[in-house]
C-alpha positions, 0 to 999 in steps of 0.5 A, spaced: 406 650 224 408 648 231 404 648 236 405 651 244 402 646 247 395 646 249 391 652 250 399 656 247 401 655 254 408 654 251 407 661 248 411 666 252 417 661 252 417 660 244 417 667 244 422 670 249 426 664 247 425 664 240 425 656 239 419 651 238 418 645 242 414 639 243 414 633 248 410 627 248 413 624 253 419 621 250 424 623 255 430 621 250 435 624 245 431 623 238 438 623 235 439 616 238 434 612 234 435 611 226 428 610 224 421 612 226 420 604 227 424 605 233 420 612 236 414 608 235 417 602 240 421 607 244 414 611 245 409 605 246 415 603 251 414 609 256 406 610 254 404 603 254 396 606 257 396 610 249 393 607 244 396 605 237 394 610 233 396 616 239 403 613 239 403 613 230 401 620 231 407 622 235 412 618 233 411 622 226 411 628 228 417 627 233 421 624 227 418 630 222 422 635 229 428 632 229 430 629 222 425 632 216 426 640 219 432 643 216 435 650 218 432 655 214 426 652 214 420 656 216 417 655 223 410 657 225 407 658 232 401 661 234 399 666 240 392 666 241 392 671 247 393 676 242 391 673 235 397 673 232 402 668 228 409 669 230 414 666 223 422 665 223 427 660 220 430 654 224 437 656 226 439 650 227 439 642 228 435 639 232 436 639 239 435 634 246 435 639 252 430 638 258 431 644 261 429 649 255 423 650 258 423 652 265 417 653 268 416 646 264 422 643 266 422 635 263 415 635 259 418 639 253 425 637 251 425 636 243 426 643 241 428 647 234 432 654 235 429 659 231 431 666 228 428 673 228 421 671 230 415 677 226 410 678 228 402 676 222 396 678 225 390 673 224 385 678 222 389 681 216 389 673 214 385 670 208 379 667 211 381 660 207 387 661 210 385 661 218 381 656 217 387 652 214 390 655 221 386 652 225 387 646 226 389 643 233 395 639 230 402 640 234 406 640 228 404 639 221 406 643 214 404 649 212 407 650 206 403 653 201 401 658 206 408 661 207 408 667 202 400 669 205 403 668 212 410 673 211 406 677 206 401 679 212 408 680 216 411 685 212 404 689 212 401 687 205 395 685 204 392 678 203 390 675 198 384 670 198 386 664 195 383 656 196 389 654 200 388 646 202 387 643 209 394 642 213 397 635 211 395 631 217 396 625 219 389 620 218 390 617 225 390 624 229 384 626 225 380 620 228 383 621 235 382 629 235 376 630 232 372 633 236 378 638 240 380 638 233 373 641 230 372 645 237 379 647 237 377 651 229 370 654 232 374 657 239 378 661 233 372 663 228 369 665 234 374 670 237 374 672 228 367 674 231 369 678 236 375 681 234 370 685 229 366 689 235 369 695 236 371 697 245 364 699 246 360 694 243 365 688 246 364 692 253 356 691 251 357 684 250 360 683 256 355 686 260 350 681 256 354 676 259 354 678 266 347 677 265 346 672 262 351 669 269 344 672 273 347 679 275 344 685 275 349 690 271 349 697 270 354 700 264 358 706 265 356 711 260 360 713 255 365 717 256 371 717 262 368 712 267 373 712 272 376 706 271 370 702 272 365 701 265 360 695 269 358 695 276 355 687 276 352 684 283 346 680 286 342 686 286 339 692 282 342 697 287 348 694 288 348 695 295 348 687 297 355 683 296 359 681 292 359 687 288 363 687 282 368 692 278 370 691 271 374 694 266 373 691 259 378 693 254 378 691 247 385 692 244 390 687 241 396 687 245 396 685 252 394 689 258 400 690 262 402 690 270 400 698 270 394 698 267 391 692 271 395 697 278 391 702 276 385 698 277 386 695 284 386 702 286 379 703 285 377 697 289 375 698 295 376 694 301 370 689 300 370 690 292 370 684 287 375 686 280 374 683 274 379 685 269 377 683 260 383 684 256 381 682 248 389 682 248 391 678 254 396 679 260 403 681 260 406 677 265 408 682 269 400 683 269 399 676 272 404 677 277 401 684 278 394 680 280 397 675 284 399 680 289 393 684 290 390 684 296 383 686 292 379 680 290 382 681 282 379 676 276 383 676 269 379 674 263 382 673 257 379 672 250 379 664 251 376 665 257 372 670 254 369 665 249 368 659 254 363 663 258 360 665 252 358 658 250 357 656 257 352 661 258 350 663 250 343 660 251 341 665 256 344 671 252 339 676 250 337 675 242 340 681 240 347 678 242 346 671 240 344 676 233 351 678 234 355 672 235 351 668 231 352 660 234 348 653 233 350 648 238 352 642 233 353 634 238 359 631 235 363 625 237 368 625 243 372 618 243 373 613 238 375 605 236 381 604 233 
């Protein structure tokens, strides 16, 4: 498993340019060093601010990249936007190129090339198997995983099995332990919202909005224009700013004509808010940039993070719904 950097921002370039890479800033060919001894120095060189264990962590998992992934091996990486894994086989040998990420250019130059990504549906996985998965590592073995993964991949069903926790090193659970344990409990959250149906997500965003202080009104059932939420400061909606929502519960992205569409509805002192489960294409991003209509893009994460910001206000039907307890846990630890 690799993971495309924080929050899959590498995501889209893992994908279109079918490779996996990482960064950890080191800005040198792996290849010139012969031992992991040496990364560690080299790394504790250029990042003299990171703390041993961080360099120990980085090091193995720079070393593990470029020396212990063998072509053919298989590589995993993960689209949170869509909640699928996408599974290919290293194509060759490791590789230095700074510029294979472009809109990153220089931050991640340690990559692996990968043949003929497919496609696993998270929500067709075994349930000890997401849990093993989400795991906030940037690289580490999945071994036993593999035929559940490929198995979903080719459209059978999964089987429930007692799958072990990913071989992680010890020192990055002591640093990362609460984005570790925040990074699995984002992903069973989005297990439970990937269960509610269009209508009953639709709901829950109304409840949220709610919960933020709008007075909201729901589209009644059936073809609603394009708007299925009307939010603003008032009951009447009468006072500024009002806000149209589109909410859509689907897997894949919302592309750049869905969201056109959408800015055709807004009038010229409308607020637009656009839900997408699936997330946005990047045509859709651009396509939002460019709108001369106040237009905000909520995806699935961002869903989620307002969820918790605001779950103590939602209504008790809701919270039944998604149900949470807020748990205090450590952020920083001793070496």
């Amino acid at each position: 498993m690799v993971r495309a950097g924080r929050d899959a921002i590498l995501a889209d370039q893992f994908e279109e340019k079918e490779l996996v890479a990482v960064g950890f800033d080191l800005h040198d060919n792996l290849n010139n060093y012969d031992s992991i001894e040496a990364v560690r120095a080299a790394l504790q060189e250029q990042s003299p601010e990171a703390k041993r264990m961080q360099v120990v962590v980085w090091a193995g998992q720079l070393w593990r990249l470029a020396k212990e992934i063998e072509p053919g091996d298989y590589l995993v990486t993960y689209l949170p936007a869509s909640r699928e894994y996408l599974i290919g086989q290293a194509a060759d040998g490791y590789q230095y190129d700074p510029k294979a990420i472009d809109e990153y250019e220089g931050e991640y130059p340690h990559i692996r090339r990968v043949e003929s990504w497919r496609r696993a549906d998270r929500d067709l996985l075994s349930q000890s198997a997401r849990n093993t998965l989400g795991a906030i590592s940037t690289l580490f073995e999945i071994t036993k995983l593999l035929p559940e993964l490929l198995a979903v991949a080719e459209g059978q069903a999964a089987t429930e099995m007692d799958q072990p926790e990913p071989e992680e090193e010890e020192d990055e659970t002591a640093i990362d332990y609460y984005e570790d344990v925040k990074a699995r409990s984002d992903e069973l959250i989005g297990d439970l919202l990937a269960r509610l149906d269009g209508y009953e997500f639709e709901e829950l965003t109304a409840a949220l909005l709610r919960a933020m202080g709008y007075f909201v009104t729901q589209s009644a059932k059936g073809p609603d224009r394009g708007v299925d939420i009307l939010a603003g400061p008032d009951p009447f909606h009468l006072e500024q700013p009002r806000i149209k929502v589109q909410v859509k519960k689907r897997e894949s992205a919302a592309d750049s004509n869905m969201i056109r569409s959408f800015i055709g509805i807004l009038q010229s002192e409308d607020r637009g808010l656009f839900v997408s489960f699936g997330g946005y294409s990047k045509d859709a991003r651009i396509e939002a940039e460019r709108s001369n209509r106040p237009i905000t893009l909520l995806d699935r994460l961002e869903f989620t993070r307002l969820l918790l910001e605001h779950y103590e206000k939602l209504e008790p039907e809701y919270q039944r719904q998604i149900p949470l307890k807020p748990v205090y846990l450590p952020t920083t630890t001793t070496e």
